[in-house]
C-alpha positions in Angstrom: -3.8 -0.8 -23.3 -5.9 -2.2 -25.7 -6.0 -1.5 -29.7 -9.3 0.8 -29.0 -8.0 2.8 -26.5 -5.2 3.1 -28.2 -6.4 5.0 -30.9 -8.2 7.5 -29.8 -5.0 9.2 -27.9 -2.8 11.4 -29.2 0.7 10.5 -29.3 1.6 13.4 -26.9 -0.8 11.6 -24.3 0.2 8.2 -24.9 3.8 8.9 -24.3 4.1 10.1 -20.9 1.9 7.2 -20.1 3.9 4.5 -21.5 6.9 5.7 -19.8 6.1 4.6 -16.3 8.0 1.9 -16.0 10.8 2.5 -18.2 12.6 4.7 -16.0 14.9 1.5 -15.3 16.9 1.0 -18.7 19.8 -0.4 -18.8 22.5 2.0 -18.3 24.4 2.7 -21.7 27.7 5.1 -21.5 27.7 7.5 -24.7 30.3 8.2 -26.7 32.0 11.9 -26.8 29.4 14.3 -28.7 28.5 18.0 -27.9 24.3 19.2 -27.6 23.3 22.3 -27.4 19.7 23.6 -26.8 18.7 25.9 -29.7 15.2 26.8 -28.4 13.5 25.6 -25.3 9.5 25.7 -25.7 8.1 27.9 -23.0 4.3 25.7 -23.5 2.9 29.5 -24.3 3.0 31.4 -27.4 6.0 29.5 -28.8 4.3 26.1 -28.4 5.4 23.0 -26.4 5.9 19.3 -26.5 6.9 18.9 -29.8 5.9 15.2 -30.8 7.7 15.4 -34.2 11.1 16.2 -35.4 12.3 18.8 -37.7 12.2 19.1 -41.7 15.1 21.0 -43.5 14.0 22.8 -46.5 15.9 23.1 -49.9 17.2 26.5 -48.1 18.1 24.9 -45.5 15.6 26.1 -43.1 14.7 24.0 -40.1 10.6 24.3 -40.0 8.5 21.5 -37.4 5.1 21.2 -35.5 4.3 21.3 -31.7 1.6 19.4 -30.1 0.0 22.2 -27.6 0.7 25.8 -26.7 1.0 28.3 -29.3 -1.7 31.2 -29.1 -4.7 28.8 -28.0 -2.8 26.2 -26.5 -3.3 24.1 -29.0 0.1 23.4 -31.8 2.0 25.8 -33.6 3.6 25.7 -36.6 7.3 26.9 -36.4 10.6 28.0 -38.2 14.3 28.3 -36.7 15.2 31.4 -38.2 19.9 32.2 -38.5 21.2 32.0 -34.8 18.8 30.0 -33.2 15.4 32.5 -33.2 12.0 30.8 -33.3 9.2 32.4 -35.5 5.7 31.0 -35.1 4.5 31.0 -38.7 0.9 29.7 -37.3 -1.0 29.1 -33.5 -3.8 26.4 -34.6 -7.2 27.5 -33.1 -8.9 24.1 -32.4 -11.8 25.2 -34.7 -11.8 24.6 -38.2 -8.1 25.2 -39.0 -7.3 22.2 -36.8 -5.7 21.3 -33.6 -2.5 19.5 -32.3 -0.3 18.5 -35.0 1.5 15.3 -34.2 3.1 14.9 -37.4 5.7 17.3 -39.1 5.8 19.4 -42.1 7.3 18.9 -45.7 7.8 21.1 -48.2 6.7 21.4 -52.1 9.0 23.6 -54.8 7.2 26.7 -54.2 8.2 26.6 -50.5 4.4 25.8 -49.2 4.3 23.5 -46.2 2.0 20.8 -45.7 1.0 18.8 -42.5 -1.9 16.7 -40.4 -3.8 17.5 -37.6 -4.6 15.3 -35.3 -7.5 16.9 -33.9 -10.1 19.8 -35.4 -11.5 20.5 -38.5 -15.1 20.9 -39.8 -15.7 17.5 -37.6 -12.7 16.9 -35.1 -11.6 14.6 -36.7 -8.4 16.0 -37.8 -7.3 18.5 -40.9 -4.8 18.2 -44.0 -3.5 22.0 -43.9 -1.0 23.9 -45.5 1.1 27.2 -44.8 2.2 29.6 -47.1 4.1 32.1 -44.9 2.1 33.1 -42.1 -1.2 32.1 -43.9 -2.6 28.5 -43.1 -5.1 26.8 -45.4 -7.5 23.8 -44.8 -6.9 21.4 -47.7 -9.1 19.0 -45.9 -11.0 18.0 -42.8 -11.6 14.6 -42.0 -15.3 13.3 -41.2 -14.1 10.9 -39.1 -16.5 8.2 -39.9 -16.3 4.9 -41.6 -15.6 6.8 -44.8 -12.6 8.8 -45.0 -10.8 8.5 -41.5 -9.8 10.3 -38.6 -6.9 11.1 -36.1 -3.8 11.6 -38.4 -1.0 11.1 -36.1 2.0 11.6 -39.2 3.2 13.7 -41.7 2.6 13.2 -45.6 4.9 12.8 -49.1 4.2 14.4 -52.3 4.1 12.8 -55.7 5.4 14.2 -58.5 1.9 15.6 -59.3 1.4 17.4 -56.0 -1.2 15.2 -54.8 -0.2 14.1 -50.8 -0.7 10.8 -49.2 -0.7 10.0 -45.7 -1.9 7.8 -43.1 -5.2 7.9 -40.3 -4.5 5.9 -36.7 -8.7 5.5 -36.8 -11.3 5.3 -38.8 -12.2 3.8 -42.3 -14.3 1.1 -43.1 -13.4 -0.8 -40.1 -12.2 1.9 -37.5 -8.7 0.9 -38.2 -7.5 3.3 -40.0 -6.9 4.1 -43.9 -4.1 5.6 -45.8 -5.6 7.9 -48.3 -4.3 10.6 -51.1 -5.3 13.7 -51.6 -5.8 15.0 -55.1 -4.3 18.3 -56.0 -6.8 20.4 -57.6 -5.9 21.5 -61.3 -6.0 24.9 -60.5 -5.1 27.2 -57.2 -8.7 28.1 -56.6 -9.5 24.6 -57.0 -10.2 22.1 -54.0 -8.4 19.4 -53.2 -10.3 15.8 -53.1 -9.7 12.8 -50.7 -9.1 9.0 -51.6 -9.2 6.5 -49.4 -6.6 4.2 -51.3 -7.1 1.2 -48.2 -9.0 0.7 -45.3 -7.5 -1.6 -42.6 -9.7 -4.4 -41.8 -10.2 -6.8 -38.9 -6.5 -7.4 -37.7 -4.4 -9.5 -40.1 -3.8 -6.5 -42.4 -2.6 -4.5 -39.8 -4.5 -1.5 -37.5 -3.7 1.6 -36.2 -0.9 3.1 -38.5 1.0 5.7 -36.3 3.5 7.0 -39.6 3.8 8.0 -43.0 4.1 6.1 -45.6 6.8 6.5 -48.4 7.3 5.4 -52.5 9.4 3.5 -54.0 10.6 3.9 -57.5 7.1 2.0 -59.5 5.1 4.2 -57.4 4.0 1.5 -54.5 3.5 2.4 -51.1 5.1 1.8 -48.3 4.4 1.6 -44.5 3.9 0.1 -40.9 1.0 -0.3 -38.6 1.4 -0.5 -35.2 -0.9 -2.7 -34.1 -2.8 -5.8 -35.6 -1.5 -8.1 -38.0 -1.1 -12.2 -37.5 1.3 -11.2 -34.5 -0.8 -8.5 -33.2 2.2 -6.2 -32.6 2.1 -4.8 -35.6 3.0 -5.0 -39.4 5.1 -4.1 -42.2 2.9 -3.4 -45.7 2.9 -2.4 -49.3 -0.1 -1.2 -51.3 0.3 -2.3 -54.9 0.0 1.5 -57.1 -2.5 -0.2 -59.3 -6.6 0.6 -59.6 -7.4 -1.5 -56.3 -4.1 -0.6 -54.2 -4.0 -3.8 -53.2 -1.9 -4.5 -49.7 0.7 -7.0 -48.9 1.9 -7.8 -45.3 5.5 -7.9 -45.9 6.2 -8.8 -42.2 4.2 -9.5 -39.0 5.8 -8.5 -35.5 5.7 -11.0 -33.1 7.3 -8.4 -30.3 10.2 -11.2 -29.7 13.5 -10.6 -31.5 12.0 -9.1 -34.7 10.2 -6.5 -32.1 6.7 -5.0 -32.3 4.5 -2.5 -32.1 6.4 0.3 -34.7 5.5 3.6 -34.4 8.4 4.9 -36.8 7.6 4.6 -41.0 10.2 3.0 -43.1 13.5 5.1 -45.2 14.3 3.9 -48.7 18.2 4.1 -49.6 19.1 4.3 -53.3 19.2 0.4 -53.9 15.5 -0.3 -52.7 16.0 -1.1 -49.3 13.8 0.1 -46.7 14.8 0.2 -43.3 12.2 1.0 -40.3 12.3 0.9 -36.6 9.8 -0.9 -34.1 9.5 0.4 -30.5 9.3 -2.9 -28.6 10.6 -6.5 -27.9 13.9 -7.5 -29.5 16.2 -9.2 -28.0 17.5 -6.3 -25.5 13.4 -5.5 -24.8 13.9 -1.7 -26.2 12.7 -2.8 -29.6 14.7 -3.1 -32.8 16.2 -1.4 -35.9 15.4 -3.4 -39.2 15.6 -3.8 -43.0 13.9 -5.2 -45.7 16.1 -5.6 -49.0 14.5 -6.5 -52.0 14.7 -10.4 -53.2 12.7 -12.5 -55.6 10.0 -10.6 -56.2 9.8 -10.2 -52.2 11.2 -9.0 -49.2 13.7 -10.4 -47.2 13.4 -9.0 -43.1 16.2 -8.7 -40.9 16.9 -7.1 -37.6 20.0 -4.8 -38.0 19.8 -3.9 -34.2 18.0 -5.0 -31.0 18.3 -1.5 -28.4 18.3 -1.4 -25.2 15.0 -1.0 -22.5 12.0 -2.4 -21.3 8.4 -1.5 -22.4 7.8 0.6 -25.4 11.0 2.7 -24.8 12.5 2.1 -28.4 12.5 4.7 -31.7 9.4 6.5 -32.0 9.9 8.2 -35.8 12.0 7.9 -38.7 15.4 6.8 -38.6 18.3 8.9 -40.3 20.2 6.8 -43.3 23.3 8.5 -44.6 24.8 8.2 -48.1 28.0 6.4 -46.4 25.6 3.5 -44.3 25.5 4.9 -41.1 22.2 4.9 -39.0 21.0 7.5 -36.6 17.8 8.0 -34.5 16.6 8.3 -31.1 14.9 6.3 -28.4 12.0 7.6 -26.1 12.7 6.8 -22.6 16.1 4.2 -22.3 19.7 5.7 -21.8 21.3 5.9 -18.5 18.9 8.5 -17.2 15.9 6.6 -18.5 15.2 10.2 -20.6 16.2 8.9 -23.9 19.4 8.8 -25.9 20.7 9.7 -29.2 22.3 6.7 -31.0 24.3 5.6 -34.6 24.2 2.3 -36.2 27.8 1.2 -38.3 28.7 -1.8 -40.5 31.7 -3.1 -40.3 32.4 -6.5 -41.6 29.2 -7.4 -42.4 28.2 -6.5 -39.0 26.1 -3.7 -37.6 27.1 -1.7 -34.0 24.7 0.0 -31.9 26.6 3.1 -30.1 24.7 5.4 -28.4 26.1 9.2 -28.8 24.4 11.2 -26.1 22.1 10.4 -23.2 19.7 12.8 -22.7 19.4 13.4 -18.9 15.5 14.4 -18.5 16.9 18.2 -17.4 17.9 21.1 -19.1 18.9 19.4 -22.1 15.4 17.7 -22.7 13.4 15.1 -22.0 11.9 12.0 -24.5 13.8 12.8 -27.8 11.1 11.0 -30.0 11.6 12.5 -32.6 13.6 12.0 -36.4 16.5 13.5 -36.9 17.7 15.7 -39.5 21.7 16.7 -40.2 22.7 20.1 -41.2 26.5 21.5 -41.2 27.8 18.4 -39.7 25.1 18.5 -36.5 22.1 16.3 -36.2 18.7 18.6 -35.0 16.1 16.8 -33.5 13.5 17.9 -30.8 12.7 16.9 -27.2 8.9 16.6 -25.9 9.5 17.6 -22.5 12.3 18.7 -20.2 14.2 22.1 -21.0 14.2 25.2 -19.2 10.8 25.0 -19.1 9.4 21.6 -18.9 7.9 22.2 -22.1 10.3 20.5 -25.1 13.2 21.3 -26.5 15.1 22.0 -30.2 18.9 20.6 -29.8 21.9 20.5 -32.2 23.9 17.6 -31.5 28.1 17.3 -32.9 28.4 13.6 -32.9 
C-alpha cells in the first residue's frame, strides 16, 4: 500500500486489511496466565472495535475510546465502572463533535478527559475534544489543509501548563503530517489555539506519524513516524523545544533487523531512556522492541527484541515499562492462533527474553489485541478490536 493511501485510512480499516496474510505466525506456546473478558462491545450503543487501549486515572478508573458504534455508529467515549459495568460517557455524532476516535483518552487534575478524532469536526478533518462527565467539548477542529493538519490517529500529553500536544497522520505543509500544540486558553471561557510546532516534509524527515509523542525532562519532543525517512519504513525523531522546534532523525528504519514501519510512540523510564516498538521486519519478521539510551549528546539505538510473524503483525501502541525492567505489550495478528498474543520482555544477564503470556485465540476471548496495556491490582487491562461474544472487541484483564 503506498504512503498516500495509507493515510487517508483509519487505523480501524487498515488493520483488518493488513492481516491477510498473517494468519500463518509461527506458533509460540504461552506461559501459564489467566484472562478474563470484562466487557465485550456489542458494535451498538456500547461501541465497538476499540483501536486504542485503556487509561487508568489517578482514581483508578479505567476510561478508553472505540472506533464505531455508540449511538450513531460512530466512537464512543467509555468508563469501566467497580465490577466490570460499562458507562458510555459520550456517542460522537459525526458532525461537529467529531467522529471515530482512534486514539485514547488522558486525563488533567481536575478529572477532564482529553482525546483526537480522527474524522469530523467543522471540516472532517478530525477534532481535539474533551469530556467533562457526560458533556463533550470541541477544543479544536482541524481544517485539514496544508495549514494545520488532519486525521489524528493518537492520543495527546499535557504540559505542565495544560496546553496538549499531539500528532496528525496527514496534512501540513507537505501532506505528511505535523505535530502541533494546542494552547490552553487563560481562562475557561477562553478558546484554545493550535500550533503547528513541525510539518513533515518530502520523506527524509519522516511521514505519516501514527502516535503520540512524549517529553523528556528539557521539554523536547519525542516520537516515531511510520513511514518516510532515508529507509522509507519509518523514523525515530526529536523536536528541539526551542523557538523553531527544530527536528532530529534519531533513527531511520530500514525494516531488516532494526524493523520498520512503527505505529507504537516511544515510553521514557526515569534515566532518559526511551523505548518504542516497530511493527515490521526484524529478524523474526513480526517487527521489533527497541531502545534508545542517551550518549554523547546523542542516541544510541538498539533492538531489545525481534517477535515473531510475517507482515505488519508486530506491536501496534505503546509498550508497558515497569519500575523493576520488565516489558509488556501486545502484537496484532501473530501467536499460535494468528489472533495476536500478549507478551513480557526480562533482562537477565545483560540479556533480554521474549515470552509470550497468552495467545489470544480470535474467539470469545478477542481478536487483534492492538492495543497498550495498562496494570491495575496486579492484572494488565488492554482491549481487543474484534472477536468477543459479539464480533465487536473486547475489554480483558489478564493475571500474568
Amino acid at each position: 500500500m503506498s504512503l498516500a493511501a495509507r493515510k487517508h485510512l483509519s487505523m480501524a480499516t487498515l488493520l483488518p486489511a493488513l492481516a491477510g496474510g498473517v494468519l500463518a505466525a509461527m506458533p509460540l506456546a504461552a506461559r501459564a496466565g489467566a484472562l478474563k473478558v470484562v466487557h465485550n462491545f456489542t458494535g451498538g450503543g456500547d461501541g465497538g472495535s476499540p483501536v486504542d487501549g485503556l487509561m487508568m486515572s489517578a482514581k483508578g478508573i479505567l476510561f478508553g475510546t472505540t472506533s464505531e458504534g455508540g449511538a450513531a455508529g460512530l466512537g464512543a467515549v467509555f468508563k469501566m465502572a467497580g465490577h466490570g459495568t460499562q458507562i458510555v460517557l459520550h456517542s460522537f455524532q459525526g458532525g461537529s463533535d467529531g467522529a471515530t476516535p482512534n486514539g485514547g483518552v488522558i486525563e488533567n487534575a481536575s478529572g477532564t478527559l482529553f482525546g483526537t478524532t480522527t474524522a469530523g469536526g467543522a471540516s472532517g478533518a478530525g477534532t481535539v475534544y474533551s469530556v467533562k462527565g457526560t458533556t463533550e467539548t470541541v477544543l479544536y477542529s482541524f481544517a485539514g489543509g496544508t495549514g494545520d493538519g488532519s486525521d489524528p490517529q493518537a492520543g495527546l500529553v499535557m504540559d505542565a501548563a495544560g496546553n496538549l500536544y499531539g500528532t496528525t497522520s496527514a496534512g501540513g505543509a507537505s501532506g505528511n503530517g505535523t505535530v502541533f500544540e494546542l494552547v490552553a486558553p487563560p481562562s475557561k471561557t477562553g478558546v484554545w489555539t493550535e500550533k503547528v510546532l513541525y510539518s513533515f516534509g518530502a520523506g527524509p524527515d519522516g511521514a505519516a506519524p501514527v502516535s503520540r509523542v512524549v517529553f523528556d525532562a528539557a521539554g523536547n519532543l519525542y516520537g516515531t513516524t511510520s513511514a518516510g525517512g532515508t529507509g522509507k519504513y519509518g523514523t525515530v525523531f526529536q523536536l528541539r523545544a526551542d523557538a523553531n522546534w527544530q527536528e532530529t532523525v534519531l533513527h531511520n528504519f530500514e525494516n531488516a533487523d532494526d524493523g520498520g514501519t512503527p505505529y507504537a510512540g516511544l515510553v521514557a523510564d526515569a534515566s532518559g531512556n526511551f523505548y518504542g516498538a516497530a511493527t515490521d521486519g526484524g529478524s523474526n519478521g513480526g517487527g521489533t522492541v527497541f531502545e534508545l539510551s542517551p550518549s554523547n549528546g546523542g542516541f544510541n539505538f538498539t533492538v531489545l527484541a525481534s517477535v515473531p510473524g510475517w507482515g505488519v503483525s508486530g506491536t501496534f501502541r505503546d509498550v508497558l515499562v515497569q519500575p523493576n525492567g520488565v516489558i509488556y505489550a501486545t502484537t496484532h495478528c501473530d501467536g499460535a492462533h494468528g489472533a495476536g498474543s500478549i507478551y513480557e520482555l526480562t533482562l537477565s544477564g545483560g540479556s533480554w527474553t521474549y515470552n509470550v503470556l497468552y495467545n489470544f485465540t480470535g474467539g470469545n476471548d478477542g481478536l487483534y489485541s492492538i492495543s497498550n496495556l495498562v496494570l491495575k491490582g496486579g492484572k494488565l487491562y488492554g482491549t481487543t478490536i474484534g472477536g468477543g461474544v459479539n464480533g465487536a472487541g473486547t475489554v480483558y484483564a489478564f493475571k500474568p
